[in-house]
Each structure stands twice: as structure tokens, then as C-alpha cells.
C-alpha positions in Angstrom: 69.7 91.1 98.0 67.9 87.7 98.5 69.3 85.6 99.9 69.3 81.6 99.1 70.6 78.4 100.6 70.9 75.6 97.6 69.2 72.3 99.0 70.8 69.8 96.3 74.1 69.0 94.9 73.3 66.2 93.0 74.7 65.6 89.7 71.2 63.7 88.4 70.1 68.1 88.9 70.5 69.2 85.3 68.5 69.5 82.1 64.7 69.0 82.4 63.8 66.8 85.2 65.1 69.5 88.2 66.8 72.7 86.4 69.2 74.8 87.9 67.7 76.7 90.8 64.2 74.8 90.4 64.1 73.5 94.2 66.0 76.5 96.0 65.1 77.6 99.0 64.8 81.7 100.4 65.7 82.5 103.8 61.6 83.4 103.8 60.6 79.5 102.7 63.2 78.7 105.4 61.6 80.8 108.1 57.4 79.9 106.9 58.4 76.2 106.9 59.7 76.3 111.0 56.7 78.6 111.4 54.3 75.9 110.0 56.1 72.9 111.6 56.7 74.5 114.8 52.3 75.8 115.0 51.0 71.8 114.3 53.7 71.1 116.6 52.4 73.3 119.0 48.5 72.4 118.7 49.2 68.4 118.9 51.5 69.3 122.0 48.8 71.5 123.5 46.4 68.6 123.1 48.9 66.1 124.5 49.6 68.3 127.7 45.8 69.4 128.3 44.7 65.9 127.9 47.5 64.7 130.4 46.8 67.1 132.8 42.8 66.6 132.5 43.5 62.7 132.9 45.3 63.2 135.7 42.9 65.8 137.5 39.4 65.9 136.3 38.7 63.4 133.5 38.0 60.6 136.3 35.1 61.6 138.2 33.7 63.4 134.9 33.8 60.5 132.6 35.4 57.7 134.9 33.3 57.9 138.1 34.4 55.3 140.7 33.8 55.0 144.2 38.0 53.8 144.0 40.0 57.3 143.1 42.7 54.8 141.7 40.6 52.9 139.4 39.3 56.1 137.8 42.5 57.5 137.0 43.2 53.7 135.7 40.2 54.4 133.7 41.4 57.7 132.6 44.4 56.7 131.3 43.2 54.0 129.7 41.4 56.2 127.4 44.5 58.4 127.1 46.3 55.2 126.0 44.0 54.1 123.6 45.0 57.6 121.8 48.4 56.3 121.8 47.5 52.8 120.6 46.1 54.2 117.3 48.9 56.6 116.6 50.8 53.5 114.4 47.7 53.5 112.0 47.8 57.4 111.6 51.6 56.9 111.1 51.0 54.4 108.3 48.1 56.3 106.4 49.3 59.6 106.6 53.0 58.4 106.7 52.0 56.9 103.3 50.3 59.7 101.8 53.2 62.1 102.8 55.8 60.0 100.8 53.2 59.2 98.2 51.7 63.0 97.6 54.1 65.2 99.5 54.6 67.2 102.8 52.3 69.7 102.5 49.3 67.8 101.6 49.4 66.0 105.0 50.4 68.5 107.4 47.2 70.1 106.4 45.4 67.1 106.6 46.9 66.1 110.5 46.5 69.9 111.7 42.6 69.9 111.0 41.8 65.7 112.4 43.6 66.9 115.5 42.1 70.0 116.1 38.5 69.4 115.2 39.1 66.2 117.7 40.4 68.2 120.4 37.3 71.6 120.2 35.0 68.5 120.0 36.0 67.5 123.6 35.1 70.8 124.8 31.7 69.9 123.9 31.4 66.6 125.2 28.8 65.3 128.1 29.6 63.7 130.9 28.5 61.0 132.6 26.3 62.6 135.0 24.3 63.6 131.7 25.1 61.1 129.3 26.1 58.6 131.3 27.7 55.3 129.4 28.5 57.2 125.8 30.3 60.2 127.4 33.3 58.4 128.3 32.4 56.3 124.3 32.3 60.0 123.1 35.5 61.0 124.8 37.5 58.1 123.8 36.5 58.4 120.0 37.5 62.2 120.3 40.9 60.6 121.8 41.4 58.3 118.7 40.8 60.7 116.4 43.2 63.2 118.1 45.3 60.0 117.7 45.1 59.3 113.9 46.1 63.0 113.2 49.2 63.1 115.5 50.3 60.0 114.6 51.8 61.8 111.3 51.8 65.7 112.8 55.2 65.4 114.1 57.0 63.4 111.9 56.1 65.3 109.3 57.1 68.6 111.0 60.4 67.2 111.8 60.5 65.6 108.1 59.6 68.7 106.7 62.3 70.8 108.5 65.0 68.2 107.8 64.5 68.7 104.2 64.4 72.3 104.0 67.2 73.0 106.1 71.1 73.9 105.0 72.7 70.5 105.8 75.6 72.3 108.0 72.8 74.0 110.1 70.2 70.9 109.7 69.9 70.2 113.4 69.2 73.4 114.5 66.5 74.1 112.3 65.2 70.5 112.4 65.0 71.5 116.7 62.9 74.4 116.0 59.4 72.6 115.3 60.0 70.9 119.1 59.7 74.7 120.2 55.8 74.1 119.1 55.7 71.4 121.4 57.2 73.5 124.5 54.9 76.3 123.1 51.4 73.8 123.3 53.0 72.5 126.8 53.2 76.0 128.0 50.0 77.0 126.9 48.2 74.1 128.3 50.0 74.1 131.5 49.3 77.8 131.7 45.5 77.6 131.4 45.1 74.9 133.7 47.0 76.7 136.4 44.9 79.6 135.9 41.7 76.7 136.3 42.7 75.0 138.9 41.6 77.7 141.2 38.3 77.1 140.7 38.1 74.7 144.5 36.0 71.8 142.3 37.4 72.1 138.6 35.1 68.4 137.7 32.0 70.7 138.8 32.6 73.8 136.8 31.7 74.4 132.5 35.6 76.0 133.0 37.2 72.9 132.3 36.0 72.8 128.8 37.9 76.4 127.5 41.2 75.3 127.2 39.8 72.4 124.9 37.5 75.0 122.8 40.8 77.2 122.6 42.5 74.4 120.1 40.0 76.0 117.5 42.4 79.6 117.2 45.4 77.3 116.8 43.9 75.6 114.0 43.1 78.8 112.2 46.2 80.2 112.6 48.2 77.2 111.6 46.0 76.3 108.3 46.8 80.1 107.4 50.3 79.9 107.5 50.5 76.5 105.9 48.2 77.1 103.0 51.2 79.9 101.8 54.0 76.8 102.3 55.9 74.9 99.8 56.7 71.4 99.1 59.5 70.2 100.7 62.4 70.1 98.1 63.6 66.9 98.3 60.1 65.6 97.7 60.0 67.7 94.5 63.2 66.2 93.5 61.2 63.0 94.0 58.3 64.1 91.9 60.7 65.8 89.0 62.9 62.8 88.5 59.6 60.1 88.8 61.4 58.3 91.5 57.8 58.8 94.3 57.6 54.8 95.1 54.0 53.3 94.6 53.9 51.8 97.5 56.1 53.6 100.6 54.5 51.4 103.2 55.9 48.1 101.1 59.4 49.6 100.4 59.8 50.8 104.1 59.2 47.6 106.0 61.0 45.8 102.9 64.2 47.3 103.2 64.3 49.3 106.8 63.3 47.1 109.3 66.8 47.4 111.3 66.3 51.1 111.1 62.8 51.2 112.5 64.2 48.9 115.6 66.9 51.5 116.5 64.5 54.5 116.5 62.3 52.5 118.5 65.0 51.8 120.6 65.8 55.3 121.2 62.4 56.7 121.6 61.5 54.6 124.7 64.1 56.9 126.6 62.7 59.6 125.2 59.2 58.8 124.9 58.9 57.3 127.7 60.4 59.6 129.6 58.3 62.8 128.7 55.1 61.1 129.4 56.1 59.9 132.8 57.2 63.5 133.3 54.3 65.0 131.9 51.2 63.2 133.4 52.2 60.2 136.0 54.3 62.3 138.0 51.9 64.7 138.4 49.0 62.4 139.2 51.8 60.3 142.1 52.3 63.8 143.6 48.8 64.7 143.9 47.8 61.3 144.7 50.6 59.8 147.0 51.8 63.4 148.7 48.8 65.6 148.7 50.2 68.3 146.4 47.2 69.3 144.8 45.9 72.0 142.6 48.3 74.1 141.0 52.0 72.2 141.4 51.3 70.2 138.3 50.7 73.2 136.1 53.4 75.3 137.6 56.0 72.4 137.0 55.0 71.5 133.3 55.3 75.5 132.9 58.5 75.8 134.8 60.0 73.2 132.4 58.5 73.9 129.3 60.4 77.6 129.5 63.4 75.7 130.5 63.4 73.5 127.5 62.9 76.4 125.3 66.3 76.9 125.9 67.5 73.4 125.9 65.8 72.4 122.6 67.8 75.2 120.6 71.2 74.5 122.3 70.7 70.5 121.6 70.0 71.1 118.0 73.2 73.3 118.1 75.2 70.8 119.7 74.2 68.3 117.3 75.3 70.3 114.7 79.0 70.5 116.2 79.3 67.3 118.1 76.8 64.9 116.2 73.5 63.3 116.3 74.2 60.0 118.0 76.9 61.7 120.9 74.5 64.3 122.2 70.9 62.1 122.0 73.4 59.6 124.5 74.7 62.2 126.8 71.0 62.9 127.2 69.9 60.0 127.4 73.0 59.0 130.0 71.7 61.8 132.3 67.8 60.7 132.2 69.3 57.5 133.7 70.9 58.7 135.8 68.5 61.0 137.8 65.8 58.8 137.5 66.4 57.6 141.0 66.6 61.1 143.1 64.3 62.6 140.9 61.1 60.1 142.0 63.2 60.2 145.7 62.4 64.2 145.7 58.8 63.8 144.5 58.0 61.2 147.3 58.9 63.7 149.6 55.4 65.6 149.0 57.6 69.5 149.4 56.1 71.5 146.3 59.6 73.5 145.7 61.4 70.8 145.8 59.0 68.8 143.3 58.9 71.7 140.6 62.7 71.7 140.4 63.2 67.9 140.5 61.0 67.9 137.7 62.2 70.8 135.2 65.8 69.1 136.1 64.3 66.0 134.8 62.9 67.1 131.7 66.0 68.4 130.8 66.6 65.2 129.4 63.8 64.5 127.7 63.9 68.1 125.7 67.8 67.4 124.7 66.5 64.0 123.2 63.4 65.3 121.5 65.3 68.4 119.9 68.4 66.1 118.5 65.9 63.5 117.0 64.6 66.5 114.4 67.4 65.7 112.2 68.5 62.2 113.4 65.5 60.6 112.4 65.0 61.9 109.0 68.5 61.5 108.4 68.5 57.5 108.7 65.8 57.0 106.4 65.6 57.1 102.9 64.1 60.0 100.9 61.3 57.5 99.4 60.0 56.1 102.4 61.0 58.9 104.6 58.1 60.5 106.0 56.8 56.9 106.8 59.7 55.7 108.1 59.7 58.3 110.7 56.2 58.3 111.3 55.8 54.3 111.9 58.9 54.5 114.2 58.3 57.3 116.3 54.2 56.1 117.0 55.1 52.5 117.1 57.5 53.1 119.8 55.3 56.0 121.2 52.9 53.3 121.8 55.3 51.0 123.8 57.3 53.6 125.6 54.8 56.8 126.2 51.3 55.5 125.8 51.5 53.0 127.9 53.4 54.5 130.7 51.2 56.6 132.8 48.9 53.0 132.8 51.5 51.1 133.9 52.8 53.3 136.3 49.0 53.6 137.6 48.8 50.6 138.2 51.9 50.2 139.8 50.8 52.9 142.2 47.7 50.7 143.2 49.9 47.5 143.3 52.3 49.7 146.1 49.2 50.9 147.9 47.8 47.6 148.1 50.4 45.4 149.0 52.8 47.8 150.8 50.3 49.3 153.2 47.8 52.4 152.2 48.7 55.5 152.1 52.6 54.9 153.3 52.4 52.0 150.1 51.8 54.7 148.2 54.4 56.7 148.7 56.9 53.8 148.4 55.5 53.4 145.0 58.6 55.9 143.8 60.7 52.7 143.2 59.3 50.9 141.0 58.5 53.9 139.4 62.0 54.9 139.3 62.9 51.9 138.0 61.0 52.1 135.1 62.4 55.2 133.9 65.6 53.7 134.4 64.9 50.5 132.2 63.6 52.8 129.8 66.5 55.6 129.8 68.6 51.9 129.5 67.3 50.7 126.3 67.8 54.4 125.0 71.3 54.3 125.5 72.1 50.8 124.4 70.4 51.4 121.2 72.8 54.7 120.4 75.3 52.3 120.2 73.9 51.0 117.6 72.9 53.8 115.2 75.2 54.9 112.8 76.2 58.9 112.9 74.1 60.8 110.3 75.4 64.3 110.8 75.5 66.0 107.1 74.2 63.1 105.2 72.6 63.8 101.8 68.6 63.5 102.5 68.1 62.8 98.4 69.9 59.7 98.8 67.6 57.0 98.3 69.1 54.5 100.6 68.9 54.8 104.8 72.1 56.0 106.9 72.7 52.1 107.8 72.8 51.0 103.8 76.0 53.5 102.8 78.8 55.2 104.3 77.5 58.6 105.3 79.4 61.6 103.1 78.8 65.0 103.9 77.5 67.0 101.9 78.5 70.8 102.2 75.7 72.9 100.9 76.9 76.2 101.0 75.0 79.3 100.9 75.0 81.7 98.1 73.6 85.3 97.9 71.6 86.2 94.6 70.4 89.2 93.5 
């Protein structure tokens, strides 16, 4: 027996332009699809962590050198934001293509920009050899590593929307966020394994986990070369309703949408990269603890989220989308304050549990937004709808973060007294993930439910009363 999940009850189904049973879907598409999404997923987490952590611990005396340890990691991060700031233009191009040629097309495209990128930083001078163009060599490595995952996981989580049985859509949809856990881990992992090497800045060592991106890559271009278009973009194609000009259609008739994910994502966003890199770099920098707490926290918390993700895409399923992303974001707000208390208080236990505790909010929020955010957009302008309103906000809420929060680390130690400024920095800091987490939850408020919606409508959640469609699945011999 094969079994089958239908993907389409649509009436517009029958005669030539779709044929019964054209765009079903085997449990074995089902499973290669989450396996595809979740490995990009995987390699542009990877290069997300391992550039966080190397910002944060080696990339300013090797490219950055500064007689000032806070304006190199000022530097630092700058670069890592400028990686951020050209996210949006990957988002539009390949956001574009992926509405205008398909899925597939582009996830092939993103997995290879990002990971020929990130092996290229392996191989990079530094400034002791090179001196000005190693940090110009690193940062064009960063934008290109940019471009590529300003699509990757959109169209992961675009891709996974649309395959997926509607009743079990947010479950599935979490599954390509495992990747990201998965690249976290394995980042986190390597470095703690590094960093005990006493001088990591002085050692050839640094540049493995980089070269490493180069088995993901193969891997992932395997299993996505044997992938096959997302159904509801062959509906597209079969009924000759692909829009010319996704880029025009989108910002024509879903700018309200765009807002609200925007709005949502600075909790999120936000959130994970202050996690993920500026609390590391406050602890080392402000408390002492060196070496390997970073790593052990980001690896502590990526296998806690590996529970959490599954369990939030569950819960989205039973509950809804918009009730669960709140009650995460709800509880990011409301341990922002004792979680950047604990880490002031420079004890390393303490610190890794404050902080897998604190992701826990971030992973409930990133695993519900694989169905919620393909769900409010329309199928012609969905992959760049998603795309242009996750980067856009990535820019404003995650990119930007750690170099605010540097910065406000400098401001504490220079007005509030050294080293004791320093520490005192936690407020501000704490603030800011509160502001943040604040704007998350507001905006819930204002995004309609899209639980079971019909992803070959052509209109977004906010144009039409959302009517569940119950796609049931059939067994065929």
C-alpha cells in the first residue's frame, strides 16, 4: 500500500489544466521535502551560529585589530550586520524567482551562494597578512552568505507549508526549524571543542568549522536534486495563474501583511540573536566567563529546542497559530529582566540555564511561524511575501541587535564607571529585549488566525474569512 495525502480540494482541479491526482503528494515526497528544507536550514543556521560565535570571540583581533577590545567587537559586528543589511535584496531576487519559477529552482540556488560563501571564509587572510582587504574579503564573504539566506528559509518554510496535510500543517511546517537547531548544534559543538586551544585568534584551527560548510552543501544538493515542486506552485503553473511580476503584486496588495510579520519577528528575531551572540560576547566581556560557556550554552539550548520546536508546531496545530506565537512571545517578555539579571552575575551554571530558559521562547516562536507565515500570504506572491517580511524585519530586529547592544555595553562602561559600568549594562540590555518581545505581542493582536486556510487561495489571510479546508488522507494501492 502507498500511501497518499491529497494537497487540493479545489473545484478549478478537473479536466486538463490539474487532472485528478496530478499534484498528490506520497508520504516519501512528504518526508524528502522536510529532509531538504530542514538540511538548507541547517547549513544557513550553521553559518549564522559559527559566524556569531567567531564575531563574538575571534573575528576582532583577526580582522578588527584594535588597541580598544570594545571597538573590535563593534567592528565585528558591524560586519556581521552588514550580512543582515543585505538579506532584503536576497529576499526580493530569490523571493521573486521562487514565485516566478518555482520552489525548487531557488532552494538550489540559496543552498550553493551560502555555502560556497561560508568555505570561502575558511580561506580568508587576515589582517596580520593581508592587512586592509582581509576584513574587505570577509565582509564580501558575509554579503554573499547574506544574499543566499535572505531566501533559504522562507523558502524552506514555504516549501513545507505547501506540501504538508493542512490538519497537520504546523507540525510539518516546524520541522525545517529542526535544521536550524541542527546548524546551531553543530556550530556550537565545534567551537567548544576549539576553544581549548588557550589563543584560538593564533591557531589555523579556527578556520575548520568554516571549511566543514562544504559536506553540508553536498549533502543537501543531493537530496534536493531528487525533490519535487511544491504542489501548490504546480497548480500555479497548470492553471497559468504564475504572476509576471510577484514583487509588483506583493507590495501592491500586502503591505498590511508584511507590517504584521514584521511586527512579530522583532520578538522573535530579535530575540534569538541577542541570545545567540550579544549574550555571549556580555558574559565574556563584562563577567569573565570565557572560553567554553558560550558554546556549551548555545548547545545546551539548541537540544532543548529540539524538543520545543516539534511540541510548538503541535500546539499550533490544536490551539492555533496566533494563540501559541503570543504565549511565546508573552514569556520572552517576561524573563527578559531575570534572565540579563542572572548573566550579570558572571556564575557559568547559572548563565547556561538562564539562557536555554530564554531561548525557549525564541524556539516556540520560530517553530509556529513555519505555517503562520505562509499561511497569510497569497499563493502568487507567497514565497516573496515571506521572504521580504522575514529579512526586512531580520534587518531591524536581529541584524542590528548585537551592534546596538555593543554599543550599549561601551556606553555602560563609559559612563557608569569601567568595569562595574559594564556589568550594569544588563539593563538596558534587558530592556531592549523587552521592547522588542512588546512589539511581538502587540502585533499578534493584530494578525488574523490562519490555522487550516486553503494555501491555493490567491488572496492573503487578512483579504477573506479563513475556511478550513479538511484534506483528508486516503490510502491507494
Amino acid at each position: 500500500m502507498k500511501h497518499q495525502h491529497t494537497v487540493a480540494t479545489d473545484p478549478r482541479d478537473t479536466g486538463h489544466t490539474a487532472g485528478a491526482g496530478k499534484h498528490e503528494v506520497t508520504n516519501a515526497d512528504l518526508y524528502r521535502a522536510a529532509w531538504a528544507a530542514s538540511l538548507g536550514s541547517a547549513l544557513e543556521y550553521y553559518d549564522f551560529a559559527l559566524y556569531n560565535l567567531a564575531s563574538a570571540l575571534i573575528f576582532g583581533p583577526l580582522f578588527f585589530p584594535s588597541s580598544t577590545p570594545a571597538i573590535g567587537l563593534i567592528a565585528s559586528f558591524g560586519a556581521y550586520f552588514l550580512g543582515f543589511a543585505i538579506r532584503p535584496v536576497g529576499g526580493i531576487i530569490f523571493g521573486t524567482l521562487g514565485d516566478r519559477y518555482g520552489r525548487k529552482f531557488v532552494l538550489m540556488a540559496t543552498i550553493l551562494l551560502m555555502g560556497i560563501a561560508s568555505t570561502l571564509i575558511g580561506f580568508l587572510p587576515t589582517y596580520a597578512s593581508a592587512g586592509i582587504w582581509a576584513p574587505i574579503l570577509l565582509v564580501g564573504c558575509r554579503l554573499l552568505q547574506g544574499l543566499g539566506a535572505g531566501a533559504e528559509q522562507a523558502g524552506a518554510a514555504v516549501l513545507m507549508a505547501e506540501y504538508a496535510p493542512a490538519k497537520r500543517r504546523g507540525y510539518f511546517a516546524a520541522l525545517p526549524f529542526m535544521g536550524v537547531l541542527l546548524g546551531t548544534v553543530m556550530a556550537a559543538a565545534i567551537y567548544f571543542a576549539l576553544v581549548r586551544v588557550e589563543d584560538l585568534s593564533q591557531s589555523w584551527l579556527w578556520r575548520v568549522p568554516f571549511l566543514l560548510s562544504a559536506v553540508i552543501i553536498a549533502v543537501a544538493i543531493w537530496i534536493r536534486l531528487k525533490l519535487k515542486e511544491s504542489p501548490s506552485f504546480a497548480k500555479l503553473e497548470a492553471r497559468s495563474e504564475v504572476n509576471e511580476n510577484p514583487l509588483r503584486h506583493l507590495i501592491q496588495h500586502s503591505k498590511p501583511t508584511l507590517l504584521k510579520v514584521i511586527g512579530m519577528r522583532m520578538a522573535e528575531n530579535g530575540g534569538s540573536s541577542i541570545y545567540q551572540s550579544l549574550a555571549i560576547s556580555y558574559i565574556a566581556t563584562a563577567t569573565g566567563l570565557k572560553g567554553q560557556i558560550g558554546p556549551i550554552a548555545l548547545l545546551l539550548a539548541g537540544a532543548s529546542g529540539a524538543v520545543i520546536i516539534p511540541l510548538a508546531g503541535m500546539a499550533s496545530d490544536r490551539f492555533g497559530r496566533i494563540p501559541v506565537y503570543r504565549a511565546f512571545a508573552v514569556y520572552q517578555l517576561l524573563l527578559a529582566y531575570p534572565t540579563w539579571w542572572v548573566l550579570s552575575l558572571g556564575n557559568a551554571t547559572a548563565s547556561i540555564a538562564i539562557l536555554c530558559v530564554a531561548l525557549a521562547g525564541v524556539w516556540g516562536m520560530f517553530a509556529t511561524q513555519g505555517a503562520l507565515l505562509p499561511e497569510l500570504f497569497g499563493a502568487q506572491h507567497r514565497y516573496a511575501g515571506v521572504a521580504v517580511g522575514r529579512e526586512v524585519s531580520a534587518v531591524i530586529a536581529g541584524g542590528v541587535a548585537p551592534l546596538v547592544g555593543a554599543s550599549m555595553i561601551a556606553w555602560a562602561t563609559l559612563h557608569w564607571g569601567g568595569h562595574e559600568g559594564t556589568i550594569l549594562a544588563w539593563i538596558p540590555l534587558a530592556s531592549y529585549v523587552a521592547i522588542l518581545s512588546l512589539i511581538g505581542v502587540v502585533t499578534t493582536y493584530y494578525t488574523p488566525e490562519t490555522r487550516g486556510r486553503d494555501l491555493d487561495d490567491l488572496r492573503d489571510a487578512a483579504d477573506t474569512p479563513i475556511k478550513p479546508v479538511n484534506r483528508p488522507i486516503t490510502q491507494h494501492s
